[in-house]
Every structure is written in C-alpha cells, then in structure tokens.
py3Dmol code that shows the C-alpha trace and the ligand (Angstrom):
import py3Dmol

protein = """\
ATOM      1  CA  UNK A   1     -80.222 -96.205-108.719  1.00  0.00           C
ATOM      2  CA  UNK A   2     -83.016 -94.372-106.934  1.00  0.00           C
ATOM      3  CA  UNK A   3     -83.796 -90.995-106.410  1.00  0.00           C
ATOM      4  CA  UNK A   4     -82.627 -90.851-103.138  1.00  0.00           C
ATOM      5  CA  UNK A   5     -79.297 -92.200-103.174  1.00  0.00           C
ATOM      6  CA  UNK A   6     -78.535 -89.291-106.179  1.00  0.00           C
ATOM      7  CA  UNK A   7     -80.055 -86.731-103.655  1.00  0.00           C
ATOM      8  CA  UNK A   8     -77.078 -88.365-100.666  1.00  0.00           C
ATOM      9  CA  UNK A   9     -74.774 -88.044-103.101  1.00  0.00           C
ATOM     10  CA  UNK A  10     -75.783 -84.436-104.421  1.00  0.00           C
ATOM     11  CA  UNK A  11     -75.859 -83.485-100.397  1.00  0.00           C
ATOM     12  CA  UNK A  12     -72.318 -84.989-100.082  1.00  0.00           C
ATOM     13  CA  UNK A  13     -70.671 -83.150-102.766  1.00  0.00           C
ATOM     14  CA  UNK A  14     -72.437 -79.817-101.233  1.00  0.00           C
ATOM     15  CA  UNK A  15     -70.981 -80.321 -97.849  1.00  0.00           C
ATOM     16  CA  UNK A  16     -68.134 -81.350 -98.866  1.00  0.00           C
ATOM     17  CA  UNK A  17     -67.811 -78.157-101.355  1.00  0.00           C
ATOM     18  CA  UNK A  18     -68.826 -75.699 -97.997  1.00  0.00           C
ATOM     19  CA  UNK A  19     -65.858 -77.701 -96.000  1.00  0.00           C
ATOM     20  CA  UNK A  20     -63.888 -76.887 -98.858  1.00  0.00           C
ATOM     21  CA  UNK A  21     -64.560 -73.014 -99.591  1.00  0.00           C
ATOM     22  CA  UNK A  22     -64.372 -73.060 -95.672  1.00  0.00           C
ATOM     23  CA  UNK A  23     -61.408 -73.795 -95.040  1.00  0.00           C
ATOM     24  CA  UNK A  24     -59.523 -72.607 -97.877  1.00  0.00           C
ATOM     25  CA  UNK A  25     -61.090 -69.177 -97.840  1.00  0.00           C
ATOM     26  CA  UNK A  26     -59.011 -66.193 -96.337  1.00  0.00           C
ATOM     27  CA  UNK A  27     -59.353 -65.996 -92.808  1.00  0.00           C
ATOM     28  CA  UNK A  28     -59.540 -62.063 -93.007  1.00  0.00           C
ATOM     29  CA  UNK A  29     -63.091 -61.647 -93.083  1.00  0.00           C
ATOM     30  CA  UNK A  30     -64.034 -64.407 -90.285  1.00  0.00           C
ATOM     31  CA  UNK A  31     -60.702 -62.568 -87.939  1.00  0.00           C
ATOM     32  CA  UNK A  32     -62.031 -59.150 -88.672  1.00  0.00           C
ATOM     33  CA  UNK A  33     -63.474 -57.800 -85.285  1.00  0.00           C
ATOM     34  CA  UNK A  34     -66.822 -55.724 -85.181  1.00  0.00           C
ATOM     35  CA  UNK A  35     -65.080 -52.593 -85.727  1.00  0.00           C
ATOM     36  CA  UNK A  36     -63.847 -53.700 -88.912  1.00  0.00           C
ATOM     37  CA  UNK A  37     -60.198 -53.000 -88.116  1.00  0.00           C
ATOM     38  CA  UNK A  38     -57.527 -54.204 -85.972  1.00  0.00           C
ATOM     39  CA  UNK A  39     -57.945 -51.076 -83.581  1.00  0.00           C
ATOM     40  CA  UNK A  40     -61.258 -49.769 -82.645  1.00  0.00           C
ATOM     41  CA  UNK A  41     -62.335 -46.602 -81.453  1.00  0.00           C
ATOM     42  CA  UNK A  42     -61.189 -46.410 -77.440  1.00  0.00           C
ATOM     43  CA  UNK A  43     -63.816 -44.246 -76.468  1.00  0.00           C
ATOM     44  CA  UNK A  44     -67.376 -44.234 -75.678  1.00  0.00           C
ATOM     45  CA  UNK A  45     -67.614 -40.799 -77.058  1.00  0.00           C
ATOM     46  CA  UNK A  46     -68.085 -40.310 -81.311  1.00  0.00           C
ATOM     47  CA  UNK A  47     -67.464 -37.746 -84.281  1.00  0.00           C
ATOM     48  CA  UNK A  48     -70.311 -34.815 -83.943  1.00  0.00           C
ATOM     49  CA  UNK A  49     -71.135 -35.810 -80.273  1.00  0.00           C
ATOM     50  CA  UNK A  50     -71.227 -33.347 -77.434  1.00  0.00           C
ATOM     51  CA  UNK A  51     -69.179 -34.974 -75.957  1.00  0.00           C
ATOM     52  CA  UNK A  52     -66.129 -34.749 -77.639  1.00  0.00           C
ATOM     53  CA  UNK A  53     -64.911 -31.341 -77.417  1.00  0.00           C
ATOM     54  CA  UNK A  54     -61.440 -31.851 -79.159  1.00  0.00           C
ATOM     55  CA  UNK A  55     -58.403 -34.171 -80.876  1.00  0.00           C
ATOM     56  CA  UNK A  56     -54.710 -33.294 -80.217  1.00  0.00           C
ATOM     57  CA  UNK A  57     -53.522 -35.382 -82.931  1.00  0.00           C
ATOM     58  CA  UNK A  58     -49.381 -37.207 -82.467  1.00  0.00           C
ATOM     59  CA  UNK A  59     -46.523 -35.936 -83.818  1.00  0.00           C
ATOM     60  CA  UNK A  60     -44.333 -39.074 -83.502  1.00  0.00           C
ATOM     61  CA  UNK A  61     -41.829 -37.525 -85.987  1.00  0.00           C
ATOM     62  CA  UNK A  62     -41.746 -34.515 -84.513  1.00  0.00           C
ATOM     63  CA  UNK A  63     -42.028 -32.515 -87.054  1.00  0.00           C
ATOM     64  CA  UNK A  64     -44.739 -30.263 -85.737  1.00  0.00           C
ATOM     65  CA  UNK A  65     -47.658 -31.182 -87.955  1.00  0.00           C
ATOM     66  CA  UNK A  66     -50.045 -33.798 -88.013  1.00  0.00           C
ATOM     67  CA  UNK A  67     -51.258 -36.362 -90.385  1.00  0.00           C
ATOM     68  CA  UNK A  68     -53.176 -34.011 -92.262  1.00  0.00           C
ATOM     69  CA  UNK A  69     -49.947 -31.627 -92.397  1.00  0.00           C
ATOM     70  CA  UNK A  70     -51.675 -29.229 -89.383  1.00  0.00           C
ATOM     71  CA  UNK A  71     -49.889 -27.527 -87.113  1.00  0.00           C
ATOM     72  CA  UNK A  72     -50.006 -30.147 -83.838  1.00  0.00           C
ATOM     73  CA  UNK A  73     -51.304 -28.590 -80.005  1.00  0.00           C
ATOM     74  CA  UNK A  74     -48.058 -30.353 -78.221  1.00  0.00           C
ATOM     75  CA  UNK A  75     -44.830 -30.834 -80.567  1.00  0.00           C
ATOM     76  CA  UNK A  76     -43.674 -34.505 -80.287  1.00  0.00           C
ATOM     77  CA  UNK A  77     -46.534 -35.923 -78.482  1.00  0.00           C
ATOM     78  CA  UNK A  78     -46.711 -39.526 -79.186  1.00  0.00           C
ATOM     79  CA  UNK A  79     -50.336 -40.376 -78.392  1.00  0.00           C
ATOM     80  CA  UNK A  80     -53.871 -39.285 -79.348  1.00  0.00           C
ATOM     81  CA  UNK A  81     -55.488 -37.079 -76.770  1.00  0.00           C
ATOM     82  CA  UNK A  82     -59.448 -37.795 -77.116  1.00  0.00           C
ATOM     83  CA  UNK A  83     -60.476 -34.994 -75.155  1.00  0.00           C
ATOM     84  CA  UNK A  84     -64.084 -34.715 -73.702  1.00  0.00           C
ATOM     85  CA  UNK A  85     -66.231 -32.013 -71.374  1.00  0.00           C
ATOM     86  CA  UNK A  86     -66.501 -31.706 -67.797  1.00  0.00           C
ATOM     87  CA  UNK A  87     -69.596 -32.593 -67.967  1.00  0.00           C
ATOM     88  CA  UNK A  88     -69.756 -35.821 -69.816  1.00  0.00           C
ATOM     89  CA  UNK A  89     -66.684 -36.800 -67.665  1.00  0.00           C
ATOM     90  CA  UNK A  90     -68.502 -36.245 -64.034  1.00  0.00           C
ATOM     91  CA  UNK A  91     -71.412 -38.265 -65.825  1.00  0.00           C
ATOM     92  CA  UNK A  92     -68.708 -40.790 -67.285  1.00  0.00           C
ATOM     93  CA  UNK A  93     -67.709 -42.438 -70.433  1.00  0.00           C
ATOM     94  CA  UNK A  94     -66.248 -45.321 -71.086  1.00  0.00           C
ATOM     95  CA  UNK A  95     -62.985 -46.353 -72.364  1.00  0.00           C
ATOM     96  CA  UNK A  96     -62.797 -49.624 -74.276  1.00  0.00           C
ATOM     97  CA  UNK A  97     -59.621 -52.006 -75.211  1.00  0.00           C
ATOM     98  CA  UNK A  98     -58.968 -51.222 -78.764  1.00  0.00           C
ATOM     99  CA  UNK A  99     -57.992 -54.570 -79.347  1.00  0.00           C
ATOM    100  CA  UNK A 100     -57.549 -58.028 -78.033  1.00  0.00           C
ATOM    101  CA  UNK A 101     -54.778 -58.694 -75.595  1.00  0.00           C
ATOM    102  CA  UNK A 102     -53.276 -59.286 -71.623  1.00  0.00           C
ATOM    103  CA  UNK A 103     -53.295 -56.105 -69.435  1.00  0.00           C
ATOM    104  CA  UNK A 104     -49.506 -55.325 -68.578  1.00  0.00           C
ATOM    105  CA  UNK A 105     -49.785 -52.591 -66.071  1.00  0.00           C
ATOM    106  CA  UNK A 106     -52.483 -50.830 -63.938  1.00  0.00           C
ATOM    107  CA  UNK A 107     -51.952 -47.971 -62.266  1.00  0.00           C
ATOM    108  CA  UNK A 108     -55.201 -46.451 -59.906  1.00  0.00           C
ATOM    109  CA  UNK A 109     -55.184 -44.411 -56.896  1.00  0.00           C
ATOM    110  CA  UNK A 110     -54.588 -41.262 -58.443  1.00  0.00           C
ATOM    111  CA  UNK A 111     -56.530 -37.194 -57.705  1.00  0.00           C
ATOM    112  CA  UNK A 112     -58.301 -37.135 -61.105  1.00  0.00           C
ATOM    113  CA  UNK A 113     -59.197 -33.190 -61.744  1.00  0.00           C
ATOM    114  CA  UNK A 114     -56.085 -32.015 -62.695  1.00  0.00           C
ATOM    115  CA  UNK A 115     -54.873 -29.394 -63.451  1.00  0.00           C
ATOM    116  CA  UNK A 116     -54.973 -28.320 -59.041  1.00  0.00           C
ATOM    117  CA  UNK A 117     -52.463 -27.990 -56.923  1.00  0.00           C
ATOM    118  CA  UNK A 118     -52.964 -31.423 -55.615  1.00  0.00           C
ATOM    119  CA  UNK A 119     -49.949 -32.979 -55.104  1.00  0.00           C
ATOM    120  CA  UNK A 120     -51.088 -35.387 -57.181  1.00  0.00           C
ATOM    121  CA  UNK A 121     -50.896 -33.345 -60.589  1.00  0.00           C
ATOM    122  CA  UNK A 122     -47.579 -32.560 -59.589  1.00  0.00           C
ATOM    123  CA  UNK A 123     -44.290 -33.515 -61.701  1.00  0.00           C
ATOM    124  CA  UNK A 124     -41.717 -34.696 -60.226  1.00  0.00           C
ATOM    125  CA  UNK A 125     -37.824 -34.219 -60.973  1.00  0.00           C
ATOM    126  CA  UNK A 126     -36.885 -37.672 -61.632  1.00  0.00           C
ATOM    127  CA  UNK A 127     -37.454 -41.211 -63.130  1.00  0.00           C
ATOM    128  CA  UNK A 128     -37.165 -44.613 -61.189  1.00  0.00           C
ATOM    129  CA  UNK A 129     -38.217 -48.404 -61.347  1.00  0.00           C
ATOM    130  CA  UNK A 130     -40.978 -48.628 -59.471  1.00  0.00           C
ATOM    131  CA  UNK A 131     -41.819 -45.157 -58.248  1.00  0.00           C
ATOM    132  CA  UNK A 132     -44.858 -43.677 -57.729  1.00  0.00           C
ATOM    133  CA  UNK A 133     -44.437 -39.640 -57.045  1.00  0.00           C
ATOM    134  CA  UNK A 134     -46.987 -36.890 -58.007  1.00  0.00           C
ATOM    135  CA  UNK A 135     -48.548 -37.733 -60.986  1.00  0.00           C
ATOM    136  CA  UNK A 136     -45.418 -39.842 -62.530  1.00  0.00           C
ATOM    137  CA  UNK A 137     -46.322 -43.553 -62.554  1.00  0.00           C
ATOM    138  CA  UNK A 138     -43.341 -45.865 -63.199  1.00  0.00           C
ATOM    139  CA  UNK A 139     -43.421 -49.968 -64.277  1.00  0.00           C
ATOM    140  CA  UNK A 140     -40.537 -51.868 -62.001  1.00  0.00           C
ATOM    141  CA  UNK A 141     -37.070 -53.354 -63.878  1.00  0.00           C
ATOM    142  CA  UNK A 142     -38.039 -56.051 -66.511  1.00  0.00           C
ATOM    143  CA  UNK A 143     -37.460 -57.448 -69.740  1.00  0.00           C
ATOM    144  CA  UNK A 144     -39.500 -54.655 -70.872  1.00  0.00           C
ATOM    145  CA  UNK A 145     -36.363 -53.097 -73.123  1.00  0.00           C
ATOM    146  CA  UNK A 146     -37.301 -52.188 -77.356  1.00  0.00           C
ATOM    147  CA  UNK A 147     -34.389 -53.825 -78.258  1.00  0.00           C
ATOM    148  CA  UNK A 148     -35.844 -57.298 -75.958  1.00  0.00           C
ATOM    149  CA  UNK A 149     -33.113 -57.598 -73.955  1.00  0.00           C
ATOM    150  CA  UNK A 150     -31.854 -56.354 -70.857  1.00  0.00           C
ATOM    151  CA  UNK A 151     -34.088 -55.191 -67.818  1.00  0.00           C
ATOM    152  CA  UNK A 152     -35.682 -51.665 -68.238  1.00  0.00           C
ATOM    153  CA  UNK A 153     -38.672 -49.555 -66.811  1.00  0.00           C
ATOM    154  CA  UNK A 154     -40.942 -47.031 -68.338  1.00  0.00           C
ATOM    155  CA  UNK A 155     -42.583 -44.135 -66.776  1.00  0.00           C
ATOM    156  CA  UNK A 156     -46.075 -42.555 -67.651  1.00  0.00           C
ATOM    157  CA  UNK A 157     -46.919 -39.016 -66.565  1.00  0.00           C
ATOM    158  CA  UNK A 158     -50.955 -40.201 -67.177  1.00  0.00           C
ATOM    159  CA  UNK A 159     -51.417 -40.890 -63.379  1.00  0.00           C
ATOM    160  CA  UNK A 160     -53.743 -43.500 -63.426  1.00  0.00           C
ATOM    161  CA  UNK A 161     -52.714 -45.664 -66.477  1.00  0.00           C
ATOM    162  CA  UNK A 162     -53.650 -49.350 -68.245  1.00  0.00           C
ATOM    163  CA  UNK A 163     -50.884 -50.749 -70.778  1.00  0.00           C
ATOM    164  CA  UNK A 164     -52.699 -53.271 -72.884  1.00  0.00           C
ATOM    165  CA  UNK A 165     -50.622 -56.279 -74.658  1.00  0.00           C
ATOM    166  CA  UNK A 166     -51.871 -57.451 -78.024  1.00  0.00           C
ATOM    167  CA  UNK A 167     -51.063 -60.719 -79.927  1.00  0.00           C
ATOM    168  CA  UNK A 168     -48.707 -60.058 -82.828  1.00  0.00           C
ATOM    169  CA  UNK A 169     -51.517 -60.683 -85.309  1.00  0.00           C
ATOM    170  CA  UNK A 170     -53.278 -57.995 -84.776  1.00  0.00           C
ATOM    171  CA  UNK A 171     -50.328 -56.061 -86.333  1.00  0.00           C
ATOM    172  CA  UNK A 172     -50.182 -53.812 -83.005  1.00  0.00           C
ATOM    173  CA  UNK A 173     -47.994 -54.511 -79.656  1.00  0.00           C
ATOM    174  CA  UNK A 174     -49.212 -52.687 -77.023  1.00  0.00           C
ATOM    175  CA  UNK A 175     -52.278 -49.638 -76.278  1.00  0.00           C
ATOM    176  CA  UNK A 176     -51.608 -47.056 -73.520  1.00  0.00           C
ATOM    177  CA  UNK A 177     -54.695 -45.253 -71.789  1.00  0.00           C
ATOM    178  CA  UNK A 178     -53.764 -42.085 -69.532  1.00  0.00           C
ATOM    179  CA  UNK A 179     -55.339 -39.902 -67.069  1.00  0.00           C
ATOM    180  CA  UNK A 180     -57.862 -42.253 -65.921  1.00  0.00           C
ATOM    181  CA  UNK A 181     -60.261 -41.218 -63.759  1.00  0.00           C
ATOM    182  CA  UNK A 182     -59.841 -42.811 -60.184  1.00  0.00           C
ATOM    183  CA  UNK A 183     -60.774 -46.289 -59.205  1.00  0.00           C
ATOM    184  CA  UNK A 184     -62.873 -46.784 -62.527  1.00  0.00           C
ATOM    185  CA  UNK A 185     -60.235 -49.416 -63.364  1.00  0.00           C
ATOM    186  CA  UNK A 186     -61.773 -52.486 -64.147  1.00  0.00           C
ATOM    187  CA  UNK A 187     -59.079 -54.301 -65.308  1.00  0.00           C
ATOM    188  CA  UNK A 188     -55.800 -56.157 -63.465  1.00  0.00           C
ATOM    189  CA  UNK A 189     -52.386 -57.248 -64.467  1.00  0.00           C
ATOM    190  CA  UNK A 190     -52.876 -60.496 -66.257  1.00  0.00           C
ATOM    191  CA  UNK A 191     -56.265 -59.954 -67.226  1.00  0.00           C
ATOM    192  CA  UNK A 192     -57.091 -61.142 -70.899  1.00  0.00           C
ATOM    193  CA  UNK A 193     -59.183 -58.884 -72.527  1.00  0.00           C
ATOM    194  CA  UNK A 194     -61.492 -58.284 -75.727  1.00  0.00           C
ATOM    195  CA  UNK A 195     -61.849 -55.405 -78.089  1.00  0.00           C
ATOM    196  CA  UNK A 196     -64.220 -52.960 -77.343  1.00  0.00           C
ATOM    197  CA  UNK A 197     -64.452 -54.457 -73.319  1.00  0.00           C
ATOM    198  CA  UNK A 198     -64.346 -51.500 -70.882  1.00  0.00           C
ATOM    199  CA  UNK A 199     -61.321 -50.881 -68.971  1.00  0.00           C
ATOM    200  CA  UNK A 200     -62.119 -47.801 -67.281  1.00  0.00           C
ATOM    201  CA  UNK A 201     -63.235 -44.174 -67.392  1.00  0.00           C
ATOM    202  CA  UNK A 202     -62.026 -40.905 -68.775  1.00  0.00           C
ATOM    203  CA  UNK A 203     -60.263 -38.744 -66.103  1.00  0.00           C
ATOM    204  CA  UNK A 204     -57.813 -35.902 -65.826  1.00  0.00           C
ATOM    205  CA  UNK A 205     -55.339 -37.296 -63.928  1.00  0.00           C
ATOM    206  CA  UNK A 206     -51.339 -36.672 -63.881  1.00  0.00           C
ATOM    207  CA  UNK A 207     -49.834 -34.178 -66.627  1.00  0.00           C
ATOM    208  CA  UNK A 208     -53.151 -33.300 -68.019  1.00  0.00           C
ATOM    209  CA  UNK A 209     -55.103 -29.999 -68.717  1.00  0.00           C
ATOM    210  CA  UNK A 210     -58.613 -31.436 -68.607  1.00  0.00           C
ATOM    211  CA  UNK A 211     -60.686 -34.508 -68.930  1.00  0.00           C
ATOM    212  CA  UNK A 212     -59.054 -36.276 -71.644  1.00  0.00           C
ATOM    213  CA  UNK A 213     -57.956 -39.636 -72.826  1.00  0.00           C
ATOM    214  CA  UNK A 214     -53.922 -40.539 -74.115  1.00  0.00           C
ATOM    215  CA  UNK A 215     -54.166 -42.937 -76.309  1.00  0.00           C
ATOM    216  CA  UNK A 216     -50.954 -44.436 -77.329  1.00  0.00           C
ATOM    217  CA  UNK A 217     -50.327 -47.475 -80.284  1.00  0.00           C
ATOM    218  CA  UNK A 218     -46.818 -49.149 -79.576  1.00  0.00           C
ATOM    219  CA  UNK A 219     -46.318 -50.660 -82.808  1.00  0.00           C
ATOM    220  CA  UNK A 220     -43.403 -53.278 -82.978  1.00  0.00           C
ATOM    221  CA  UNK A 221     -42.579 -53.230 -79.030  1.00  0.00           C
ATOM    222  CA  UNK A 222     -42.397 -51.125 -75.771  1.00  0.00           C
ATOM    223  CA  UNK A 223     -42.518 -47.835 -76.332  1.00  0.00           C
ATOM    224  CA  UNK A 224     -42.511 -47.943 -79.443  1.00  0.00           C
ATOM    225  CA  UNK A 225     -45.004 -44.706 -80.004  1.00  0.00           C
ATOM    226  CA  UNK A 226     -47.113 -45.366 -84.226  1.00  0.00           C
ATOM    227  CA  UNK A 227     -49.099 -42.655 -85.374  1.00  0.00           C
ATOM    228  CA  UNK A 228     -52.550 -44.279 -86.810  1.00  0.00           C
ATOM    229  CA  UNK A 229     -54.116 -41.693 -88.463  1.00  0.00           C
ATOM    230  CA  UNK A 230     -53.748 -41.835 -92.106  1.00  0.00           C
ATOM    231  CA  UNK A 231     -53.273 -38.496 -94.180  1.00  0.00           C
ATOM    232  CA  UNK A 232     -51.136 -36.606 -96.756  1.00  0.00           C
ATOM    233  CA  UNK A 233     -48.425 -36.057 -93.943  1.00  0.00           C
ATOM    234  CA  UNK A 234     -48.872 -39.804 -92.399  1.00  0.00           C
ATOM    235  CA  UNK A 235     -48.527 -42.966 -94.256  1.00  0.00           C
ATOM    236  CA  UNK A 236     -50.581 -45.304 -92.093  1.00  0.00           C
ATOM    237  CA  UNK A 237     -52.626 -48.573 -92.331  1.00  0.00           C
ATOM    238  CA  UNK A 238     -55.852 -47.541 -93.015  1.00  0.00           C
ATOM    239  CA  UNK A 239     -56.788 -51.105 -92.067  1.00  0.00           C
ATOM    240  CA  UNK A 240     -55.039 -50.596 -88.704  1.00  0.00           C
ATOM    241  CA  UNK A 241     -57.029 -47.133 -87.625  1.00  0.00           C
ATOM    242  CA  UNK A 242     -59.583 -46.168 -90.509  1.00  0.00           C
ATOM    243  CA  UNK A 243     -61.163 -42.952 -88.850  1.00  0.00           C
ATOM    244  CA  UNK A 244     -60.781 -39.930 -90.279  1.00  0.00           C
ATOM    245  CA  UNK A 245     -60.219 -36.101 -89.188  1.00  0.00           C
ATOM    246  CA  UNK A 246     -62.250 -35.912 -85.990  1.00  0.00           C
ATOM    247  CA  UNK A 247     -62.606 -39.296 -84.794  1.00  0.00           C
ATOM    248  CA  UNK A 248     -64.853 -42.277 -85.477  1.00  0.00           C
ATOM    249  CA  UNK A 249     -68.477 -42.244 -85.755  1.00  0.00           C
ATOM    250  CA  UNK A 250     -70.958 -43.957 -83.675  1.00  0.00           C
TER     251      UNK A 250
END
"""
ligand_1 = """\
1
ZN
Zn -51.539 -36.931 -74.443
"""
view = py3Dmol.view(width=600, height=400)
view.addModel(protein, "pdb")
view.setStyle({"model": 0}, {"cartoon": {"style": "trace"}})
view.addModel(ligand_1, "xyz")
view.setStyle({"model": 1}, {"stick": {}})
view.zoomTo()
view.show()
C-alpha cells in the first residue's frame, strides 16, 4: 500500500468523524441567536446609557413587588416599561424583534407625545373588535382565544402597537411593543421577521406618561402576560431573558 492511499483513508475517517460529531452534537449552541438567549434586548438603548432613564419592572402576579421583591411603579402591570428621555426619543432609538417570528398586528397612525390633551391620549369607556378610539387599539374577532378556540379580540391601550408571533421553539409565543412613536413602523401583518431586526421607534403614544417602551412576553398563548426577569421573588428562565436589575448591556 502506498503512502497516499493511507493518507485517503486517514482523510476519510476525519470527515467522516466531523459528519459524525456534526450531526449528533446538540443543536443548542448552533440555534443559539447572537444574543445568546431566546429573547434579546428590544431596545437600542443599554444598562448605564443616558439614555435609559428608568425600568418599571411587571407584576404579573400581582402581588405588588417585582422580581427582586421591590415595591413595583404600577401594581399588576404585565409588561416591562423600558423607559427613555425626551431627548434620545426626538433623536430616536430603535426597537428590535426580540426574537424570530410573523408580525400579527400593526397598529400606526397614532399622536405620539402623550401625556396632552390630544384626543389621541385619551381613554375611552369601552372595548370592541375592531375599534380604534383615543388611544385604545383593538385586533378584530379571531381565533385569537388562550384557551384556542372560539373567536376573541384583544385590546391594547399602547396606541401605536406591533404583536410579534414566535415559533414554539423559541420557548416564547408572542412579544408586544407599545407606545410607538408614529409612522416609524417598519413592519406589516405577515411580515417574517429576525431577532434583533428593527420594527420601529420608541414613542409615547396611548396610556403612557412619557417616552417609553411596553414590552410584553406572552408565554404559552395570547395574552398570556410571563414575567422574564429572574430574581428571589421571580422564578424565570434565565436562558429565556438573562439581564439583570437595570437592563442589558451594550
Ligand atoms: Zn407598560
């Protein structure tokens, strides 16, 4: 035998070995997008930067304190509310998908410098499919129910909203952005999109006492409001949302 056919057949066994780690090694690492968890950070605006003024933390339980056993700023409030200055709103900052998935619902159009007496920042009385008062926003009648049957709407207070879709592996259903600031909407009903993509801008539009982004995790279906942050008083997935007290860093 020569030399060279004991170098083919040394090559052989190599490849065959990298096929072989390849495809039998855990997909995790290879599925793991650049933030390094399922959800990444929604905001173009980090831990420590100007920008970021302040963190009302959820209190999906509603039992008044947050993951780290704090007092919360709005008992019961289901989202995280990523707030930012004036300033770095009027100059803009981005708000990304925070994971992989199909847009659901846009809604645009709405005054964006709330709190005013615009009509727009108004509340109104009531709650219908399809209607569009003040700065209530409401999905029509679908097969949009928790319980996955039946036809039922939902109604968002965030005036200009995006409701993001995500494929079950990614361990999350849907993401809800609020108060978006007007016609910065990038995205449209249907639309796949990719972590970290931009979707729109940070507003203060609807229910909202400055510039400031809601942003809600729906864990197992519609409104189905998960508080990510893990602490003493909040047993999340770390792997799901891994930022601590005050945010991600850049
Ligand atoms: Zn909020």
């Amino acid at each position: 035998m020569s030399k060279f056919f004991w170098v083919v057949v040394a090559l052989l066994v190599l490849m065959l070995g990298v096929h072989y780690v390849r495809k039998h090694a855990k997909p995790a690492a290879a599925m793991l997008p650049y933030s390094g968890s399922a959800l990444a950070w929604p905001l173009d605006c980090y831990k420590g930067e100007a920008c970021l003024n302040h963190i009302g933390y959820p209190d999906v339980k509603k039992s008044g304190n947050d993951f780290k056993c704090d007092p919360v700023d709005i008992r019961g409030h289901e989202g995280s509310d990523l707030s930012i200055t004036q300033s770095a709103m009027e100059h803009g900052v981005n708000v990304f998908a925070a994971a992989e998935g199909t847009v659901q619902w846009v809604f645009d159009g709405k005054y964006d410098q709330c709190p005013s007496d615009h009509p727009d920042c108004r509340m109104p009385g009531g709650m219908a499919p399809d209607m569009n008062e003040g700065g209530r926003v409401c999905t029509p009648l679908g097969q949009y129910c928790r319980e996955g049957q039946g036809q039922c709407f939902w109604c968002f207070d965030g005036g200009n909203v995006v409701v993001i879709l995500h494929d079950s592996s990614t361990g999350v259903f849907a993401t809800r952005y609020d108060h978006l600031k007007r016609g910065s909407i990038r995205v449209k009903p249907g639309e796949h999109v990719r972590q970290g993509q931009v979707i729109a801008q940070v507003g203060s539009a609807g229910h909202s006492t400055g510039p400031h982004l809601h942003f809600e995790i729906w864990k197992s279906t519609f409104y189905d409001p998960y508080d990510p942050w893990p602490g003493q008083c909040n047993a999340a997935d770390k792997r799901l949302w891994p930022y601590p007290d005050g945010g991600a860093t850049r």
